[in-house]
C-alpha positions as CSV (number, residue, x, y, z in Angstrom):
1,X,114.9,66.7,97.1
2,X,116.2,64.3,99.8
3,X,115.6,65.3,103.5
4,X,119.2,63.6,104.7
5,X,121.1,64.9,101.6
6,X,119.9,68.3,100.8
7,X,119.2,69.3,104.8
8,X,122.1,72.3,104.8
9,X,119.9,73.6,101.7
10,X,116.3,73.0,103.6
11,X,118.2,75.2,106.5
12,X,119.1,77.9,104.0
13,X,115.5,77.9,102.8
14,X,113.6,77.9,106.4
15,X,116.2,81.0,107.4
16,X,115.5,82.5,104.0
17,X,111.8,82.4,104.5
18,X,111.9,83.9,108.3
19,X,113.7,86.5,107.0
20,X,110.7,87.9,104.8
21,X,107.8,86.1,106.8
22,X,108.9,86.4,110.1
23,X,106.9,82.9,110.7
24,X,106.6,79.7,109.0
25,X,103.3,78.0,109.2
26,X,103.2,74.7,111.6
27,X,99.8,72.3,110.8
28,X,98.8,69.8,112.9
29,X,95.5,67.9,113.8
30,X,93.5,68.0,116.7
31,X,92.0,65.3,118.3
32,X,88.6,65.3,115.8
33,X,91.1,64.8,113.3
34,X,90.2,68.7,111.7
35,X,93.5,70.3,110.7
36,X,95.1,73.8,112.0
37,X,97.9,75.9,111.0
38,X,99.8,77.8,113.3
39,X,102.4,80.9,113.0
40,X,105.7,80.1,114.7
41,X,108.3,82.8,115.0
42,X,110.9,80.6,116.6
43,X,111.5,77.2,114.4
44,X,114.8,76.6,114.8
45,X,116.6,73.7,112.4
46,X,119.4,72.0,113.8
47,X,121.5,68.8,112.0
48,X,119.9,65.5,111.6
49,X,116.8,66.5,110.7
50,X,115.8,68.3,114.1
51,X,114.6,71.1,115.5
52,X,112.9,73.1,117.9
53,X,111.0,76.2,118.5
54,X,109.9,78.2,121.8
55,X,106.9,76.9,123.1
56,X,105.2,80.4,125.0
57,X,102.0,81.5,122.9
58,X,101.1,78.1,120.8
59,X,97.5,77.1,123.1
60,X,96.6,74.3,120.5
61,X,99.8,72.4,119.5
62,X,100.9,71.3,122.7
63,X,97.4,69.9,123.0
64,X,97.8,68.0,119.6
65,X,100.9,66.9,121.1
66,X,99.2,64.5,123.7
67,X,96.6,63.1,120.5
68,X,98.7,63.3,117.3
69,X,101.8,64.5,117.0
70,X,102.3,64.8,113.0
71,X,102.8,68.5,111.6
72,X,104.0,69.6,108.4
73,X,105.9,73.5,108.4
74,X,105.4,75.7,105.5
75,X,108.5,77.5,104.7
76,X,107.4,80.3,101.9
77,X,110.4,82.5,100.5
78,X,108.0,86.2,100.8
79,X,111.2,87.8,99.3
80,X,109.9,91.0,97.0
81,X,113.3,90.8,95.1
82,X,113.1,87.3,94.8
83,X,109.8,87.4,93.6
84,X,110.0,89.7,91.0
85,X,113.6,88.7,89.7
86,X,111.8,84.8,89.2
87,X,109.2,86.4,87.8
88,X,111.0,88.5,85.3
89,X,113.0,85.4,84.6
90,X,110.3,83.0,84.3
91,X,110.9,80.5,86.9
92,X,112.4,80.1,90.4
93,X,116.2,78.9,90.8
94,X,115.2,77.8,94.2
95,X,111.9,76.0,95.3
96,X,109.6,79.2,96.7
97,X,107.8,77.0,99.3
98,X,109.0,73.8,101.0
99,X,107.1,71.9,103.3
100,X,108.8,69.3,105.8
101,X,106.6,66.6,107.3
102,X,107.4,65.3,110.9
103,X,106.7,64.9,114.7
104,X,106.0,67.4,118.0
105,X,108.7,66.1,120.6
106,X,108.8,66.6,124.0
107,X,108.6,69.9,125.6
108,X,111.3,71.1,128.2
109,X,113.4,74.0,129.2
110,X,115.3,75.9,126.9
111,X,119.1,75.4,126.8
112,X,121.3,78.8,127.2
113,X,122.3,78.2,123.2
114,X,118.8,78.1,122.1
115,X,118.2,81.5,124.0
116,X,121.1,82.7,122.4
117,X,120.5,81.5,118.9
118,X,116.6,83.4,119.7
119,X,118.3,86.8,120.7
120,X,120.7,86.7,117.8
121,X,117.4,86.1,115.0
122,X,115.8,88.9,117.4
123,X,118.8,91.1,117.2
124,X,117.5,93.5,115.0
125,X,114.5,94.4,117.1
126,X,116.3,94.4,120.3
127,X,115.8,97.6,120.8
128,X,112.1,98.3,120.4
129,X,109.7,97.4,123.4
130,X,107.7,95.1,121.3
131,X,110.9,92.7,121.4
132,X,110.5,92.6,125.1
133,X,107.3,91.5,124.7
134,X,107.5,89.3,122.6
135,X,110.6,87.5,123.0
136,X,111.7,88.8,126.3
137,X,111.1,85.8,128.6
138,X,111.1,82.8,126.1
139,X,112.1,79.9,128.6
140,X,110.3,76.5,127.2
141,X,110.9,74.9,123.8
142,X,109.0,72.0,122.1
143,X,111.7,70.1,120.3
144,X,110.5,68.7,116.7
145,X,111.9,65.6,114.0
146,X,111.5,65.4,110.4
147,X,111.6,62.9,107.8
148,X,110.1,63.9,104.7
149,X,110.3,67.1,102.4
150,X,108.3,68.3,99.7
151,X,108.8,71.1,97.4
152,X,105.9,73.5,96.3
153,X,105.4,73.3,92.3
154,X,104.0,76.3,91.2
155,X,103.7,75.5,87.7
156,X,106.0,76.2,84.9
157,X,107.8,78.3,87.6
158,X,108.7,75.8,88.9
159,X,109.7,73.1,85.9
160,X,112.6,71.0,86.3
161,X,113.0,71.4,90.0
């Protein structure tokens, strides 16, 4: 898999795995170099190899930020249906985990589209006071660059991926 040529299929994949994760996993390192992972409900993937995500609960990554700012996001496809249809099959048509390597960028203000794009992922909860909560006042984003990918093998699941 080639980050540049397959990116509109590393999209589908990250948006897959929200869907039945509701996170993806951000690691980073700290400045003892000792890794930690991170949930992050708000990744966003844009073209070129970019994204962001909203920057209101993470404590630790915006301190990485200033020492180190290499991450690697786990996208894991949590799908039951997919799951058990790749199991009764044998294998996975489609990678179950990707992982893409890259950079923390800066951190600024959020754009009216990125709130947008946020309430429409949220939409489905809109309704429920834990939305509010959560996602009600979502007003700084830490944009982020990738450059590498890396599929998950898992075995003769996996096989000829």
């Amino acid at each position: 898999m080639e980050i540049i040529k397959d990116w509109g299929h590393i999209r589908k994949h990250f948006n897959t795995s929200f869907r039945s994760n509701f996170h993806v996993t951000v690691a980073s390192v700290n400045s003892a170099n000792e890794p930690t992972a991170t949930p992050i409900g708000s990744l966003f993937l844009n073209d070129n190899q970019r994204g962001f995500y909203f920057e209101k609960y993470p404590s630790k990554l915006p301190k990485h930020a200033n020492q180190n700012k290499s991450i690697c996001v786990l996208g894991v496809n949590s799908g039951t249906l997919y799951w058990l249809r790749s199991l009764y099959i044998g294998r996975f048509n489609t990678p179950p985990a990707l992982k893409l390597y890259g950079e923390l960028g800066i951190r600024r203000k959020a754009t009216e589209q990125e709130i947008k794009r946020l309430k429409r992922r949220m939409r489905f909860t809109k309704l429920l006071k834990g939305n509010r909560y959560l996602w009600g006042d979502m007003e700084w984003v830490r944009e982020v660059s990738f450059a590498q990918i890396e599929k998950v093998h898992l075995g003769k699941m996996t096989l000829g991926q």
